[in-house]
Structure formats: structure tokens, C-alpha cells
C-alpha positions as CSV (number, residue, x, y, z in Angstrom):
1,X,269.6,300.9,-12.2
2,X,272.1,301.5,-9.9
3,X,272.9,298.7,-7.1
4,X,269.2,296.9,-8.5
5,X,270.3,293.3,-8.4
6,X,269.3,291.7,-12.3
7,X,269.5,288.7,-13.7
8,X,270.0,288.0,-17.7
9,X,268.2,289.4,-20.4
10,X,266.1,286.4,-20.7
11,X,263.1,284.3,-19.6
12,X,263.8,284.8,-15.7
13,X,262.4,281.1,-14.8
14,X,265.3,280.0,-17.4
15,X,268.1,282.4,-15.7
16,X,267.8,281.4,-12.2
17,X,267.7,277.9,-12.6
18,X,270.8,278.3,-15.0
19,X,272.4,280.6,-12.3
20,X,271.7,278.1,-9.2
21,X,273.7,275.8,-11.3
22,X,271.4,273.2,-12.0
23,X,273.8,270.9,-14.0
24,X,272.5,270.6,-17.7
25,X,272.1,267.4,-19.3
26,X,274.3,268.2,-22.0
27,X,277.3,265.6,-23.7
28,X,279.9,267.7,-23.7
29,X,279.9,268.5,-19.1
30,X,281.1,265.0,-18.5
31,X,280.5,266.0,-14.4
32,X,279.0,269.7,-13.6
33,X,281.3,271.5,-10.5
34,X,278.4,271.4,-8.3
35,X,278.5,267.4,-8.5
36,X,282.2,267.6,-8.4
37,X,282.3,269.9,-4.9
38,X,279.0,268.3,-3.3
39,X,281.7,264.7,-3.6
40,X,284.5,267.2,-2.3
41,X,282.8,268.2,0.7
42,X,281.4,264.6,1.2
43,X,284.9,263.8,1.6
44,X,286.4,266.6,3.8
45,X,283.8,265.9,6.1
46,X,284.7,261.9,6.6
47,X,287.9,262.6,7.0
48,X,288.3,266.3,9.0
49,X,286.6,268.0,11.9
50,X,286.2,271.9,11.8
51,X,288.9,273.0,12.9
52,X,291.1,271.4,10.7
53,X,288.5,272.6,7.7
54,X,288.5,276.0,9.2
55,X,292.5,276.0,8.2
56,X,292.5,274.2,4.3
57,X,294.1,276.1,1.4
58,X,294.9,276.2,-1.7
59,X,297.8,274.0,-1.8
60,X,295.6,271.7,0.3
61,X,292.8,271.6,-1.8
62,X,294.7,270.6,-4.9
63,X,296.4,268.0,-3.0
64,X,293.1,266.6,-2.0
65,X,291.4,266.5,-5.2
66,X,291.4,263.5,-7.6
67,X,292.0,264.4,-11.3
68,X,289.0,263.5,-12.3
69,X,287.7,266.4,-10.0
70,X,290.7,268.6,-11.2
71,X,289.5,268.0,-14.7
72,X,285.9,269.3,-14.1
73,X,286.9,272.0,-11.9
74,X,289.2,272.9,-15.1
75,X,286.7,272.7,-17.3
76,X,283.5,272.8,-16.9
77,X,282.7,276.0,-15.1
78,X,282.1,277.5,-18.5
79,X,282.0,276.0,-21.9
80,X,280.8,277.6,-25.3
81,X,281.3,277.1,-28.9
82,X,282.8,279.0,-31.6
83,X,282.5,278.8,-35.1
84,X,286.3,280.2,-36.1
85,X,289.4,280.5,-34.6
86,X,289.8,282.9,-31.8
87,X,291.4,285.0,-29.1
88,X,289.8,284.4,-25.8
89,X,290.7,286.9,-22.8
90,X,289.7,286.5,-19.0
91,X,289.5,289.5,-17.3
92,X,290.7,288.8,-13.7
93,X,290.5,290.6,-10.6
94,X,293.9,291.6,-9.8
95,X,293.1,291.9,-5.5
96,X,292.7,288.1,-6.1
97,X,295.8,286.8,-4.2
98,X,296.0,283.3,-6.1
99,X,295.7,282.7,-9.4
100,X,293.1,280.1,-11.0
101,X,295.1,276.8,-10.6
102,X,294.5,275.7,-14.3
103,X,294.7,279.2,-16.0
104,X,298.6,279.2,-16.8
105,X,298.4,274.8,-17.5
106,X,295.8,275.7,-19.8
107,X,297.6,277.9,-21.8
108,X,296.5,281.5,-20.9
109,X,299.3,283.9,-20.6
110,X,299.0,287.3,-18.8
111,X,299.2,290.0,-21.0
112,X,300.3,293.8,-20.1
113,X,296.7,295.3,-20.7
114,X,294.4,296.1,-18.4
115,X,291.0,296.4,-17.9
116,X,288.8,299.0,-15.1
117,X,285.4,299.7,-13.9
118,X,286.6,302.4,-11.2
119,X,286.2,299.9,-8.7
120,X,288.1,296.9,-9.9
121,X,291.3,296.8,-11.8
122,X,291.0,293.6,-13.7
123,X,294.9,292.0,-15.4
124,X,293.8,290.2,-19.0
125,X,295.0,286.7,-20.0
126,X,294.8,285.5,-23.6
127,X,294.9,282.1,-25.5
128,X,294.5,281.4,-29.0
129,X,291.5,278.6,-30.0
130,X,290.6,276.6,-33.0
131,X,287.1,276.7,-33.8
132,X,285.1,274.0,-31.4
133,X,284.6,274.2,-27.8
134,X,286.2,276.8,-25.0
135,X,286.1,275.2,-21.5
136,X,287.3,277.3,-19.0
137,X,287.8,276.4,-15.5
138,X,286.1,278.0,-11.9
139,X,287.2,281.2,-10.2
140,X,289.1,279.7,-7.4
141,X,288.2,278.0,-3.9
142,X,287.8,281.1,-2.4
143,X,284.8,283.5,-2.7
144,X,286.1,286.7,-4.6
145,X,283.5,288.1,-5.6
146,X,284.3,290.1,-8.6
147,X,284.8,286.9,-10.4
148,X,286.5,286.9,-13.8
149,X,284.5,288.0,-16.7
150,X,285.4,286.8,-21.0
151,X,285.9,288.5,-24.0
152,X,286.7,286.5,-27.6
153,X,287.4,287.9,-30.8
154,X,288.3,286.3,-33.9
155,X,292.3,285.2,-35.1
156,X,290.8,286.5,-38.8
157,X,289.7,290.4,-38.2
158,X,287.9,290.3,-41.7
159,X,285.7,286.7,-40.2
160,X,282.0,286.6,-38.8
161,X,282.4,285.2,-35.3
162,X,279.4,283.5,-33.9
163,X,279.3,282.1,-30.2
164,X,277.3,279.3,-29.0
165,X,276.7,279.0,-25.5
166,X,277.1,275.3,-23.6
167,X,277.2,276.3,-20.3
168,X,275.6,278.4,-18.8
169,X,273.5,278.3,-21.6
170,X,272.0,281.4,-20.9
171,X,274.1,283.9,-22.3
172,X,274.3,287.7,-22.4
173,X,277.0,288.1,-25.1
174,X,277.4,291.9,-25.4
175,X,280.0,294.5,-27.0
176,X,283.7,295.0,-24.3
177,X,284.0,298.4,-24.5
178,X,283.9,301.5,-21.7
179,X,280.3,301.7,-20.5
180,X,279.5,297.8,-20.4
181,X,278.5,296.2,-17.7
182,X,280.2,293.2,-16.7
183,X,277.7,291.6,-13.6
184,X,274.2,291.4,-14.0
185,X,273.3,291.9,-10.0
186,X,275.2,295.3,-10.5
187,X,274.5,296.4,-13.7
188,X,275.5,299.9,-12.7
189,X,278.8,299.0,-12.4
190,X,280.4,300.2,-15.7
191,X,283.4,299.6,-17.6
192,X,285.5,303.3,-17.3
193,X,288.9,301.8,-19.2
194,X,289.1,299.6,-21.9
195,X,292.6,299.2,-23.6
196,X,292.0,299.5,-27.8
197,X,293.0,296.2,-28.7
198,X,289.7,295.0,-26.9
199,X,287.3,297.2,-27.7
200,X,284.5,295.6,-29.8
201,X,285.2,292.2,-28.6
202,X,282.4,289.9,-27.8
203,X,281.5,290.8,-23.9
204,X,280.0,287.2,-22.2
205,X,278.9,289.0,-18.5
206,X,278.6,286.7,-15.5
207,X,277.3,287.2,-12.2
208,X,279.5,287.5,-8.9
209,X,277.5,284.8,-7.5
210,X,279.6,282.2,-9.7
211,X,282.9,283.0,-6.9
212,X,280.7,280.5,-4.7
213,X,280.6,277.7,-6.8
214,X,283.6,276.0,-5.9
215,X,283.8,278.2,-2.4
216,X,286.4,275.9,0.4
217,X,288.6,278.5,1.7
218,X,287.1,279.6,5.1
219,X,284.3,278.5,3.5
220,X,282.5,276.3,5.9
221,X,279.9,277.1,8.7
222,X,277.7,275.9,11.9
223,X,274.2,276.6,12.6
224,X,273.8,277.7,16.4
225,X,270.4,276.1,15.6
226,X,270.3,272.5,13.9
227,X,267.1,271.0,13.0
228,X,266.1,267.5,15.1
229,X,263.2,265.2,15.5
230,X,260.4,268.1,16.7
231,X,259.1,270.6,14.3
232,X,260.3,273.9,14.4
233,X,260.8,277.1,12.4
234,X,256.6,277.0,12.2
235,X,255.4,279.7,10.4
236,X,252.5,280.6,8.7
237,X,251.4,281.8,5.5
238,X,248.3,283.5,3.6
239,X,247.4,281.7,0.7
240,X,245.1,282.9,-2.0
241,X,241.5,283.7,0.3
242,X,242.7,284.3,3.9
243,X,238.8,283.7,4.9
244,X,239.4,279.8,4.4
245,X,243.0,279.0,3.6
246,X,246.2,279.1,5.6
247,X,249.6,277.6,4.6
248,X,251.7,276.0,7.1
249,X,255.4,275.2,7.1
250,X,257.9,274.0,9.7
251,X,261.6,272.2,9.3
252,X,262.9,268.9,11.0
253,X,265.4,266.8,10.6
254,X,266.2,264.3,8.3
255,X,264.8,261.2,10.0
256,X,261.4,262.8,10.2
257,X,260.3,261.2,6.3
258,X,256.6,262.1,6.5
259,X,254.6,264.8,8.1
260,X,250.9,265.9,8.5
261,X,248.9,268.2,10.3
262,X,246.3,268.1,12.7
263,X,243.6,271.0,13.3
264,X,240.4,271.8,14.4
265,X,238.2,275.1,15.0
266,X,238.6,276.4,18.7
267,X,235.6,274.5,20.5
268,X,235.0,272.2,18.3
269,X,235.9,268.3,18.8
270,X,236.1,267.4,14.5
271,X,239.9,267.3,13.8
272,X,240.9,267.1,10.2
273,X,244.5,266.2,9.1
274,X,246.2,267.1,6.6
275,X,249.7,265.2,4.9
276,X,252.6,267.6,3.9
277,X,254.5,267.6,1.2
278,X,257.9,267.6,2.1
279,X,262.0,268.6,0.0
280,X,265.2,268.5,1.1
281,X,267.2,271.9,1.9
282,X,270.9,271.3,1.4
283,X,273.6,273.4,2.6
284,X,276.6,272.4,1.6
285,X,279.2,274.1,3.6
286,X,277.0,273.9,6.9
287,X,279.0,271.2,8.7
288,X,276.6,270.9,11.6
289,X,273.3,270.3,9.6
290,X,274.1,270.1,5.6
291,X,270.7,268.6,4.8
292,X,267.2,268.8,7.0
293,X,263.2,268.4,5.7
294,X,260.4,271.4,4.9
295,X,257.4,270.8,5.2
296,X,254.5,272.2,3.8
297,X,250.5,271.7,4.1
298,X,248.2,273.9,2.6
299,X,244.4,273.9,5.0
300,X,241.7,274.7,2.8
301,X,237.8,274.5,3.3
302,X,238.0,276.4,6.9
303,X,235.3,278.8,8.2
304,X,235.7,282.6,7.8
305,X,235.8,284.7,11.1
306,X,237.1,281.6,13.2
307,X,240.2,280.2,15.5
308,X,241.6,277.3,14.7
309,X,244.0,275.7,16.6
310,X,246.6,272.8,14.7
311,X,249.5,270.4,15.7
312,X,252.7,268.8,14.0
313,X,252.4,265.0,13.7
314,X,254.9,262.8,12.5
315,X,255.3,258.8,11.8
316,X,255.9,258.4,15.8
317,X,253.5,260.7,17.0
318,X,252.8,265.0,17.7
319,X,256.3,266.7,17.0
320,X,254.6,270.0,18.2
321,X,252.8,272.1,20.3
322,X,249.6,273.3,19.6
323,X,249.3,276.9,18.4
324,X,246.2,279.0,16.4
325,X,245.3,281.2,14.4
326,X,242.1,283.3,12.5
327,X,241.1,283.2,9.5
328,X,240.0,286.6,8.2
329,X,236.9,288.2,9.7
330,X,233.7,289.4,7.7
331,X,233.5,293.2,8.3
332,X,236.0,295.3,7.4
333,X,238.2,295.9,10.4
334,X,241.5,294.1,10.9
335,X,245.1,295.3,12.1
336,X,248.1,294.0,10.8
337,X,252.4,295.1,12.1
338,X,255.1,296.1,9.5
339,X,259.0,295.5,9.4
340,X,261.6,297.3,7.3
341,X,264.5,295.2,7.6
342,X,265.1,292.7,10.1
343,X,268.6,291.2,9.4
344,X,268.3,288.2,11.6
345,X,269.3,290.7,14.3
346,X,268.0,289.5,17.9
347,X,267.0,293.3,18.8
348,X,264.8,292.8,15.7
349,X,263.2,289.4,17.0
350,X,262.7,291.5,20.2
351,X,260.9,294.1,18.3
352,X,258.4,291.5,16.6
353,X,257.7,289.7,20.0
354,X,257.0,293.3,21.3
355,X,254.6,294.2,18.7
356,X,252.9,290.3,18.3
357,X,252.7,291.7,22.7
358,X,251.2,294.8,22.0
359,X,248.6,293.2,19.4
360,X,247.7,289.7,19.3
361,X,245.2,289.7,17.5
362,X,246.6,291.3,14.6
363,X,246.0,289.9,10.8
364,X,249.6,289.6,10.1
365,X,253.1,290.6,9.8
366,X,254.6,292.5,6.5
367,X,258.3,292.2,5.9
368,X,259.4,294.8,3.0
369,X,263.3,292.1,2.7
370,X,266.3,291.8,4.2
371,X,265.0,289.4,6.3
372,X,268.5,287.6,7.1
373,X,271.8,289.3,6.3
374,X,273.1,286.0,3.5
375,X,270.1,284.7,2.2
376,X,272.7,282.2,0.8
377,X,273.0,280.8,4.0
378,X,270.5,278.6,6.0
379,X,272.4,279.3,9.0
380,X,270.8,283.2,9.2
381,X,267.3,281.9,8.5
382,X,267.8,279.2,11.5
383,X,268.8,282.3,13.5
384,X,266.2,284.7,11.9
385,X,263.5,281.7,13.1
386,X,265.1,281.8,16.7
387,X,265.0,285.0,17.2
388,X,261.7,285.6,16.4
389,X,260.5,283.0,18.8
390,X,257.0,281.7,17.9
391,X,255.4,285.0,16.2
392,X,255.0,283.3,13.2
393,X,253.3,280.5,14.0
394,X,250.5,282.5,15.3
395,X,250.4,285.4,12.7
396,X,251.5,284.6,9.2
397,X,254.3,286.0,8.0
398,X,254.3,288.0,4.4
399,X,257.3,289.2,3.1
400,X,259.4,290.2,-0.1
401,X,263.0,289.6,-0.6
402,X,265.7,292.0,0.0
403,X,269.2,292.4,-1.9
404,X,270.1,290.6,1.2
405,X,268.1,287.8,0.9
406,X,269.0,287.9,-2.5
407,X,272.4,287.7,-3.7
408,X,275.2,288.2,-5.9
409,X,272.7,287.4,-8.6
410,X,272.0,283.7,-7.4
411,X,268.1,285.1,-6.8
412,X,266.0,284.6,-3.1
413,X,266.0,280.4,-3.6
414,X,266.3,280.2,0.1
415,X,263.3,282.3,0.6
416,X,261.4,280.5,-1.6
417,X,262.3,277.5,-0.4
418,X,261.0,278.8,3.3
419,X,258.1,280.8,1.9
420,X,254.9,279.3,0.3
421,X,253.2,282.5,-1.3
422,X,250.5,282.5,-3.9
423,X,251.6,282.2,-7.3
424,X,249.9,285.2,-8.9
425,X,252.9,287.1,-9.5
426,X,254.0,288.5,-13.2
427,X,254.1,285.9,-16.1
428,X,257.3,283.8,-16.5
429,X,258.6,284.9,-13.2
430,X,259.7,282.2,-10.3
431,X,256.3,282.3,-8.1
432,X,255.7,283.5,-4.5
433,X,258.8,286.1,-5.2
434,X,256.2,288.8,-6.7
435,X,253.1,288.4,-5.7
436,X,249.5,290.5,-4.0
437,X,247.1,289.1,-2.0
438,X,243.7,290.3,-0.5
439,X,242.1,290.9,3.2
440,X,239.4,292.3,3.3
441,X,238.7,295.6,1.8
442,X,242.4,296.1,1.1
443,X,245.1,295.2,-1.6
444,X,249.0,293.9,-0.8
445,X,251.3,293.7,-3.7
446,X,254.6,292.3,-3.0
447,X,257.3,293.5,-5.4
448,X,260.8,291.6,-5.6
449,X,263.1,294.0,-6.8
450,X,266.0,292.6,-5.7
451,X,266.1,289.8,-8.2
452,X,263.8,290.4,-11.5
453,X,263.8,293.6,-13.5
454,X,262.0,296.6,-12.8
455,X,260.4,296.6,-16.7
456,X,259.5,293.1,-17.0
457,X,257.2,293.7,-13.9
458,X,255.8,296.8,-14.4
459,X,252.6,295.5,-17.0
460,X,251.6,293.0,-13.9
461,X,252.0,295.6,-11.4
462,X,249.2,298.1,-13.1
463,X,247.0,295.5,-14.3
464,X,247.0,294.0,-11.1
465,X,246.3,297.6,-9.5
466,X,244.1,298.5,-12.3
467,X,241.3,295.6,-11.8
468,X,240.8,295.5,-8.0
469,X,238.2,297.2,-6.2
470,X,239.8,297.3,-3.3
471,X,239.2,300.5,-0.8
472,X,242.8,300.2,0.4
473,X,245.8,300.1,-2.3
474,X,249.4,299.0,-0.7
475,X,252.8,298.1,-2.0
476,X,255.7,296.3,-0.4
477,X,259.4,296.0,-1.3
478,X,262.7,296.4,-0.6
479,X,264.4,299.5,-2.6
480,X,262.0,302.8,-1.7
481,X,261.7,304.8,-4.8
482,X,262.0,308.0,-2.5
483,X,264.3,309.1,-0.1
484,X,267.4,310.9,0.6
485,X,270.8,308.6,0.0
486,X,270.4,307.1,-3.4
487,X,267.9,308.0,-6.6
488,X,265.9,304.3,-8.0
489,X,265.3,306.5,-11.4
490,X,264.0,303.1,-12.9
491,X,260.7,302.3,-10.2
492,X,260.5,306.3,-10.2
493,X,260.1,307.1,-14.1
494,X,258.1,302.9,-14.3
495,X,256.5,302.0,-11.2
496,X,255.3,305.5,-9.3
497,X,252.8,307.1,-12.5
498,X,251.0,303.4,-11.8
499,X,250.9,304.4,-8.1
500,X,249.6,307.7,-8.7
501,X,247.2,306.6,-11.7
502,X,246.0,303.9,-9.6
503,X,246.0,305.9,-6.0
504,X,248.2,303.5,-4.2
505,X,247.7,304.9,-0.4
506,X,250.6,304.0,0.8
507,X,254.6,302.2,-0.6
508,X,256.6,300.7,2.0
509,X,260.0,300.0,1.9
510,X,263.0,299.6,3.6
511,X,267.0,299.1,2.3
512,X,268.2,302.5,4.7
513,X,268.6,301.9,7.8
514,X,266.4,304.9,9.6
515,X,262.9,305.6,10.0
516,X,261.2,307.9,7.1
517,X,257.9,309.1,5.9
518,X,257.1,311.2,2.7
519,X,254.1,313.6,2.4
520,X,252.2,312.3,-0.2
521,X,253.4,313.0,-3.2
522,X,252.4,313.2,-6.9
523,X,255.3,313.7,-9.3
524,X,257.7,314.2,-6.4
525,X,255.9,317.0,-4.9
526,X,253.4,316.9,-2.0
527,X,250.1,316.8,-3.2
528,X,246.8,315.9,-0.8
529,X,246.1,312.7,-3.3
530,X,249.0,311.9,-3.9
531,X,251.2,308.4,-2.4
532,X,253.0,308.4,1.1
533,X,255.9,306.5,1.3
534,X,257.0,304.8,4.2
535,X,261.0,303.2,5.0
536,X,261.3,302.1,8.3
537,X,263.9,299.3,10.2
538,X,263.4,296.6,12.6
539,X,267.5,296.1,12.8
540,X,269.6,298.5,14.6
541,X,269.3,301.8,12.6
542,X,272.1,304.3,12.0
543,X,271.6,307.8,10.0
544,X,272.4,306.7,6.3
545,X,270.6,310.0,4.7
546,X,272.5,312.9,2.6
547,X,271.4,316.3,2.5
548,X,267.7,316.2,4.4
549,X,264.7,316.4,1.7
550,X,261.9,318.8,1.5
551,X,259.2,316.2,0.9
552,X,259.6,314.1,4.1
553,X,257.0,314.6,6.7
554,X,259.1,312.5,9.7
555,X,262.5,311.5,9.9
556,X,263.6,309.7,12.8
557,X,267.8,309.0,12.6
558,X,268.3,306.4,15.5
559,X,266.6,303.3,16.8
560,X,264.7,300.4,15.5
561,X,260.8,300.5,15.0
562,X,257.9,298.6,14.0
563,X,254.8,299.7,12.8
564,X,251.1,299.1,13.1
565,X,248.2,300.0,10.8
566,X,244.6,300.0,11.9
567,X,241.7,299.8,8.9
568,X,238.1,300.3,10.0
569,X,236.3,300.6,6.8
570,X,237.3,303.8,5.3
571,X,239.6,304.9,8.0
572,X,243.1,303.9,8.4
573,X,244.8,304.5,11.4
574,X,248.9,304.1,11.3
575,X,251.6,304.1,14.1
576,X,255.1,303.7,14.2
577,X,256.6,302.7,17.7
578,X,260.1,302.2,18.6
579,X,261.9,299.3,20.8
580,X,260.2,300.5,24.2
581,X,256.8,300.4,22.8
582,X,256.6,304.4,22.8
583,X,254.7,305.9,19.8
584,X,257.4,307.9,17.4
585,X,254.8,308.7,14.4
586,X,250.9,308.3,14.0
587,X,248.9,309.3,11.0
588,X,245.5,308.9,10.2
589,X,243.4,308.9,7.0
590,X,240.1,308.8,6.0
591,X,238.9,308.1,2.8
């Protein structure tokens, strides 16, 4: 699909911890590139400020380096075996101003052919291998994106070429020829020219993610935000029965070590506490606050219907104020705000403080992604939690990632790392990335479709529709399978016959940035049972639509909005309000 971010055609657990670089333990990496830049950076930073970092280049940079660290940046980017001799050729981006450092030292010469996908224009370099091992080395210390991509072939045209892969060693090895895809996060980018004397080859794809491995070149950053010695970034969570859990998470700073939680029900004197559990977030490039703590406790055991207040406590002492929140109630009637994308954008923050304003006592928040604008970068989550002020730590947050929040094919680790979510999502899969939960007499399902592929969730997705009783049937994510800029033919022809079979109410989405809702529709045509479809934005919004479309009920091209839904039994009542608190769109259904 078109623009769908997609990892490798493999076990997705396997491909994102192979394409977050997690250095293998195998004999022949002697010292992975993510151990070689983490020592890099250690270095820069005991021996530069910013602004001299904010200036480095590549002559710099090589200067700087030891050869042992020259050697692994040389080599060890991307290793496999092959079992005869062969041709190797690297497909490089010719916008890229400067040239891998080691490509010419290691023998590659640039050939006259070249190689296009319409978009890029890549120059091919070749160099003749015995059978063994190819190392090759990293894409360069900036961050150019369409990294460099492999074909091999073998010296002997008449011999069976087989390739093992070292590292990654998750490999898509496909057929170079027009109509390949070379980058699994835009796997509708397609090869449109493909000189002859290619064609055939064996394809190994890669991910643009990879130009940020050995990123240096105006590479660094600051957090307007850096964690310190009180809790912050509090936000809360539902976990799997909203009646009697809640999940808890803040950030500190690296001298905090332990962490636990006080709280109690509203009136009450009994306090329990509960410890966290705690990991270190790294950010290598954020100069100001590289590493700091996340905590997490899970409360369990607590009383339907109730307010409980709770309070941050570390080794010294409380670390926080003290907030609340309520568990779910028993009858049927609860209220809960929704947010197309937010973007870290302080208008948006503005927008959630206005709605938490306008309803307090709401369930919780929905986030269909794009949450931050890098969700690479810890940075935009520190701003994304300021913004927001301290929403979050009174109504949990539930969200799904974005191609924002997930990108370049690197998948939503960040989020993740932020986000405790149950871990009911589709077999195999990363959990709390795709997941549903239950409140009351509704169902949420929470579809990442910015990182995993739309087939290899689509059996969860209906069984997971299909067994619950639930009077109310939503679903959440990024990409909205209708509306009027850009056709998701993939969750169309997969994912919308399991909303119609299984009479989803209502699919919200975001991605465009204006406000949108379809009649409900069966097939693609309005039909009184069929789904409604909702894309709406919390960031700034600017008219991204073509030609206007005959199944949408309400367009509205400028502003930001949030919305509200209302269920009282069998009746759902739905607003959409802008940044002034005026009401732009109301609908109401009865079942």
C-alpha cells in the first residue's frame, strides 16, 4: 500500500528488534555501529559544547575517529555470506553530496549505470568478491534518508548463487528489476528504470531508517524540557478491566533509582503502595538529557465506580503532587474526548486542556497517532507532555501510533517505551502497538498501521470483533480508509467487509489534516447500517482534500477540533467542537 509504513516479510517481533539495531551476538561483528557511535558521542560530548557540535563535518568526523571505530563503521553496517564469487553493486543516492568514506578504499568503483524509482536517481558502484563474507560499511554521518540499497549476482552466469544473511539477519532478498521495491516503510515506492545488466540480480531492500545509525552531521539536539529529581510526564493508562486496574507512568531523572506509588480511595484513610518497575530511555544525540528513568506501576484490586487519589514517592520522599482518577462506573453511561493528530503542537495541548475543561469527568482520551512529529526523538514527546499540561494524569491516555510516531521503518519504540497498553494485540506482534480494550458496554480496538502490515492483522482484527458482545463497536488508527486525498485499497478491500460484517459504529482516524465525516457506508455507498467514518485534527489543520466526495456528510477545511462522544446505554451522542469551544458537528444515534 501506498505510503503504509512495513517492516520485513517476517516474524515482526524479529524485524524490529533487528531494525532498532540490537547488535547480534554473532563472531564475525567484532563491535556493532551502535556500540561504536554510543563511544563516539561519549567522546564529543567530553570534549565539545553545542555549538562547536552544532558545526562537525565530515572531514571532522574522520579526524576524530580511532581506526578501530573506522573499521566498524566500515564494516559492520551490513554483512552477509555468499556461497560463490560475485558482483556486488550499491545503489546510491546521487543528491547525497559526500560519498561513503570507505566505498572507493574498499574497492567499489562507480560505474556509468544507473538506477530510478521516479523519485530518486540512484549512481551504481561494483566490486568483485570471492565466495565468504561481504561487509559493507554505513551510509554516511549524515541522515539521507534514501540510504543505499544492494544487489549481487554471480562472477559465473551459469552458478547457483545463494546468500546468507549476518547482519541484519533478517533479510528480504528479492528480484532488481522495474517494479521492486527497495524500502520496506514505502513499499509503494517502485523501481521505474533498471539498466539490463542488473535486472535479475538478487534485490537485499533496507529501510531508510538505517541513514540514522551513524547520524553526527547537525545531528545533535536539546530538550526545552529535561527530566530532574520530581516526577513528571504522569500519565495514565487503562489496563485490561478499567473497573479495577489503572497503569501509571511518569519520567525522572537519572538519580531517582527506585520509585513507588502511593494511593488511596477518595475518603478513605487505607493507603496502599505500590513499587515500579523502572528502564532507562537513551537518546543519544540529546545533549541536554541523553539518558533519564520511566517508570511504571500497574494498581490492581481497586473498587469499581470510585475516586482514587495517588502520589509519586521516591527513596527521599513524595516527588509529586497528588492527582485522581475513576475507575469505570457500573451502569452504562460514560463520556470519553477524541484527537486526530496532535503533533506536539502547543495549539493542540490547548485543545486537550479545553476539552479535559469542558468535561472532567470524562472516561478518557483517544489519540488515533501522530502524537509527536519524530517519534524518533524524545525531545517532541518532552514537548508533547508539556504541552498537554497535566490532562493525562487525571484521564488516561489511549492512543495508536501514527507514521509520525513511527518512522522510516525503525517502528513506534518510543511510544512503547512511553505507553503501557494491554497486550492483547495480534499474535507475534510487539504488544501495546495493536491492541482493544473494554468500558463498559463498548469495544476500542486500536490498530497500528503505521508499523505492521495490513494482512497479518486482519485475522485478529475480526476475531476480536467477532467474539464481543459489546453494544458499541469502535476502531482507532492513523490511515482512514475513506476520504478524499489518497485511496488505502489494502484496509479497504481487508479491513472494512470486517467492519461492515461485524457493524463497527463508528472508524476514527486521522493522517489529513481537516475535519471529515462519512455517511455510513457499506461498500462505499451510504447505507443506514452501514460504518461512519470519522478524521479529525487537534494540530493546526489546512485543506489537504482533492476533488470533494459524494459520501461525506461534513467537511470542515480550517481549524483544529476535538471531539466528544456521549453513550447512555443504547444512545450515543457525538460532538465535534473547535478551538473556542463552539460546536462544529453533532450527531446522534440510537441503537
Amino acid at each position: 500500500m501506498n505510503r503504509l509504513r512495513r517492516l520485513l516479510h517476517c516474524s515482526p517481533m524479529l524485524t524490529i528488534a533487528v531494525l532498532l539495531f540490537v547488535a547480534c551476538k554473532s563472531p564475525m561483528r567484532n563491535r556493532s555501529v551502535a556500540e561504536t557511535m554510543d563511544g563516539i558521542v561519549t567522546r564529543l560530548y567530553a570534549q565539545y559544547n553545542a555549538e562547536r557540535l552544532d558545526t562537525i563535518g565530515e572531514e571532522f568526523i574522520l579526524n576524530f575517529i580511532n581506526q578501530e571505530e573506522r573499521e566498524a563503521l566500515a564494516t559492520n553496517y551490513w554483512q552477509f555470506h555468499v556461497n560463490v564469487p560475485v558482483v556486488v553493486s550499491i545503489m546510491r543516492d546521487t543528491a547525497q553530496k559526500t560519498v561513503p568514506f570507505w566505498l572507493e578504499p574498499a574497492g567499489f568503483k562507480k560505474t556509468k549505470m544507473e538506477v530510478s524509482n521516479g523519485r530518486y536517481r540512484y549512481e551504481v558502484w561494483q566490486k568483485r568478491y570471492s565466495a565468504g563474507e561481504v561487509k559493507l560499511g554505513i551510509n554516511g554521518f549524515d541522515k539521507h534518508r534514501p540510504v543505499y540499497f544492494v544487489s549481487v549476482a554471480p562472477q559465473d552466469a551459469n552458478a547457483h548463487l545463494t546468500i546468507d544473511p549476518i547482519y541484519p539477519v533478517m533479510q528480504h532478498i528479492d528480484s532488481l528489476d522495474v517494479g521492486a521495491f527497495t524500502y520496506h516503510d514505502w513499499d509503494g515506492l517502485k523501481l521505474t528504470e533498471v539498466p539490463e545488466a542488473l535486472r535479475g540480480q538478487l534485490l537485499l531492500t533496507t529501510i531508510r531508517g538505517r541513514a540514522r545509525e551513524a547520524h553526527l552531521i547537525n545531528a545533535f539536539r536539546k530538550t526545552a524540557f529535561p527530566a530532574g529529581g520530581v516526577a513528571d510526564q504522569i500519565t495514565l493508562t487503562l489496563s485490561d478491566d478499567p473497573a479495577t486496574q489503572m497503569a501509571v507512568q511518569w519520567r525522572t531523572d537519572t538519580t531517582i533509582k527506585n520509585a513507588r506509588i502511593a494511593y488511596w480511595r477518595d475518603g478513605l484513610t487505607d493507603t496502599a503502595m505500590r513499587h515500579a518497575g523502572v528502564q532507562r530511555l537513551a537518546d543519544r544525540l540529546l545533549i541536554n538529557d541523553r539518558y533519564n528513568q520511566r517508570f511504571m506501576a500497574k494498581l490492581t484490586g481497586l473498587s469499581p465506580n470510585c475516586t482514587y487519589r495517588y502520589q509519586i514517592y521516591s527513596e527521599s520522599g513524595a516527588i509529586s503532587d497528588v492527582f485522581q482518577f475513576k475507575t469505570a462506573p457500573l451502569a452504562d453511561t460514560f463520556s470519553f474526548h477524541w484527537f486526530g493528530d496532535i503533533h506536539n503542537d502547543v495549539e493542540a495541548g490547548k485543545l486537550i486542556q479545553l476539552a479535559y475543561a469542558q468535561d472532567s469527568a470524562a472516561a478518557f482520551n483517544l489519540c488515533s497517532g501522530d502524537l509527536v512529529n519524530t517519534g524518533l526523538h524524545r525531545d517532541d514527546w518532552d514537548r508533547l507532555f508539556h504541552v498537554v499540561g497535566e490532562v493525562f494524569a487525571k484521564q488516561p491516555l489511549m492512543a495508536v501510533p501514527g507514521n509520525h510516531d513511527s518512522q522510516d521503518g525503525l517502528g513506534a519504540s518510543l511510544f512503547r517505551s512511553l505507553l503501557d497498553y494491554p497486550a492483547n494485540g495480534p499474535k507475534g506482534m510487539l504488544a501495546g502497538l495493536s491492541y482493544s480494550f473494554n468500558y463498559k458496554n463498548a469495544l476500542f480496538i486500536m490498530i497500528d498501521a503505521a508499523s505492521f502490515p495490513v494482512s497479518e492483522q486482519t485475522l485478529w482484527l475480526a476475531e476480536t470483533l467477532a467474539s464481543s458482545p459489546a453494544a458499541w463497536k469502535f476502531v482507532v488508527l492513523h490511515f482512514p480508509p475513506y476520504n478524499e486525498k489518497e485511496p488505502y485499497a489494502e484496509i479497504v478491500s481487508q479491513w472494512v467487509p470486517v467492519f461492515e460484517k461485524n457493524r463497527v459504529d463508528m472508524v476514527l482516524a486521522g493522517h489529513f489534516h481537516y475535519y471529515m465525516r462519512t455517511m455510513p457506508l457499506k461498500a462505499g455507498n451510504p447505507d443506514a447500517d452501514g460504518v461512519t467514518y470519522l478524521m479529525s485534527v487537534a494540530t493546526a489543520a489546512g485543506r489537504e482534500a482533492d476533488e470533494p466526495q459524494p459520501f461525506v456528510a461534513k467537511r470542515i477545511e480550517n481549524g483544529n477540533f476535538y471531539q466528544h462522544f456521549r453513550i447512555e446505554g443504547n444512545r450515543l451522542t457525538y460532538t465535534c467542537f473547535d478551538a473556542a469551544g463552539l460546536e462544529m458537528d453533532k450527531l446522534v444515534v440510537n441503537k
